[in-house]
Structures are given as C-alpha cells and as structure tokens.
Residue, then its C-alpha position, 0 to 999 in steps of 0.5 A: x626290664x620292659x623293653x619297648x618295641x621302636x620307634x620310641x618317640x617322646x612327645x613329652x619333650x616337646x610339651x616340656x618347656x611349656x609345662x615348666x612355666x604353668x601352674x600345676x592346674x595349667x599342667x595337667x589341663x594342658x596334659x589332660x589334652x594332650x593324652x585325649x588328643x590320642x583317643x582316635x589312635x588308641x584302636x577302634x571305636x570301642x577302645x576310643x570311648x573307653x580310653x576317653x572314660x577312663x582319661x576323665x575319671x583319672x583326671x577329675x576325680x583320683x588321688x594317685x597318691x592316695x592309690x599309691x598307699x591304698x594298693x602298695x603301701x607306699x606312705x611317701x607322696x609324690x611332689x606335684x612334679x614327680x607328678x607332672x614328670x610321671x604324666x610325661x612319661x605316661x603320655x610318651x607311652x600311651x603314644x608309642x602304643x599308636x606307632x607302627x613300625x615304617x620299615x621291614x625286614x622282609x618284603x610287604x607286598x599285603x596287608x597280612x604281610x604288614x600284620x605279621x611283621x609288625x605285632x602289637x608293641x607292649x605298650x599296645x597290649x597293656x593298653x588294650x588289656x587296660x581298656x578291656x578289662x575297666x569294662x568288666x569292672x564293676x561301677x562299685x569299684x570304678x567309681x569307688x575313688x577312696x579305694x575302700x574295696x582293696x582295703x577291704x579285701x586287703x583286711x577281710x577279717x571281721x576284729x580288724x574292721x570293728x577296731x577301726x575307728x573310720x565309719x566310712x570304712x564300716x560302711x564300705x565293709x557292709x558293702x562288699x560283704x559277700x562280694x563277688x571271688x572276681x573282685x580278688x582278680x580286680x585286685x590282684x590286676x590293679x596291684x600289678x598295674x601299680x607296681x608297673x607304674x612304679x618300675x617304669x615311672x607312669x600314672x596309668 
C-alpha cells in the first residue's frame, strides 16, 4: 500500500459540494482549473510548463476509459462520477506533492538541514518522474490519442494484424514497423501508471 508522506490535505473537499450541482462539462472546467492553478508549485520552470502540457493534452483530447482498456484490459467504463471522483482524488495527490513538511524532529538552523529532514514525498517523485519522462516521449506516442502504439506492440505478431478488420489499426502497424526497442519502455511505464491509478483511484 502506498503510504503518503503528511501533512495529507484534501483540497477536493472543498471543491465537493460545488462540483455536485455542475454539469459534467462544468466539473471538469472547474477541475481543469483547479489542477492549473498548482502549475507554479509543481517544481521549477521546466516542470511547470510541462505539467501545463500534459494537464491540456488530458483534458482536451484523452479517453481514460478507452486508456483504461487499451493498456489494462479493463472492458468496465467508469461513470461520469467514477470519473469526477477519480479527478478529485488525482487533484488532492498532485497538491500533496507541493507540501513540505512545517515541523522537525531535529533543530533546522540551514537550509540544508531543511533538505535533509524534509525529502520529496512520493507523490513528488512520481510526479517528477511523470514529468520527466513525457519529455523523452516521442510526439508519435504523446499525440497518439487511440493508444494504437500499445496495441500494437501489445500484438506484435503479423497473422493477427492481418485478421483484423480495423483499417486504422493496419495503418498504425505500418507506422511503428521497426519502432524504436525504447518503446517497450514507454509501455511498460505506461502500464505501471495505470495499474497505480487503479490502486489508489487516480486519473494521472
């Protein structure tokens, strides 16, 4: 079980009651700016503009349930407030990846001592690793919305593609033909996200 580092604070409950009333549309306008208003808190410059990409890209243009059964196999969609609820969940993890301890143990009199005794929480880390690692994607997987490139490598053999009966999957086969031995990383990261989104409930 991953244990989060506190202080665990749940800004979700104070966007909760406000959420209920809105249209699903209305929910995730009002959460798209709630998880951009954390942009300046997520690290340094670089992680700020990236977070911003990525926060954009999800919200305009993925389908977390088609992800979902693309990369796990999951043919159960979630509701629209499975949805909402995972949303929630998501926003109150990204924002405990901005805490830093206020108490110590030891006395702090330098910043060092600050740095030792207060490391990166989890949520921090799989945020920075998150961040860090969209960017050595290539733009053929990030902007491939339908997740053809996992089912692709996920059936790599040749009689299998030539039975199906999706034209767009063909053509996505003759794209990533020869496709990089990186991109089974990429999978295999992407596969590991999921699953932890599963576990804890998120939509990261």
């Amino acid at each position: 079980m991953l244990i989060l580092t506190k202080p665990l604070i749940k800004p979700s409950n104070l966007l909760h009651s406000q959420l209920s009333s809105l249209t699903y549309k209305s929910q995730l306008i009002l959460l798209y700016k709630q998880f951009y208003r954390l942009r300046n808190l997520v690290g340094n410059h670089y992680h700020t503009q990236k977070y911003a990409t990525i926060l954009r890209r999800q919200f305009q243009r993925q389908d977390f349930n088609q992800r979902r059964r693309i990369v796990l196999g999951i043919s159960t969609n979630l509701s629209q407030d499975q949805l909402i609820q995972r949303l929630e969940t998501t926003l109150d993890f990204v924002f405990n990846s901005t805490v830093k301890r206020t108490s110590y143990n030891e006395e702090v009199r330098y910043y060092n001592d600050i740095k030792r005794l207060s490391p990166d929480t989890i949520e921090k880390k799989v945020l920075r690793t998150l961040l860090e690692m969209d960017d050595k994607k290539p733009d053929q997987i990030k902007h491939d919305f339908a997740y053809e490139w996992v089912r692709i490598l996920s059936e790599p053999e040749e009689p299998q593609l030539k039975q199906t009966n999706s034209k767009k999957l063909k053509k996505a086969a003759n794209t990533f033909k020869g496709f990089p031995i990186n991109y089974l990383g990429f999978k295999q990261q992407e596969v590991s996200i999921m699953r932890l989104n599963e576990n804890l409930g998120l939509c990261l």
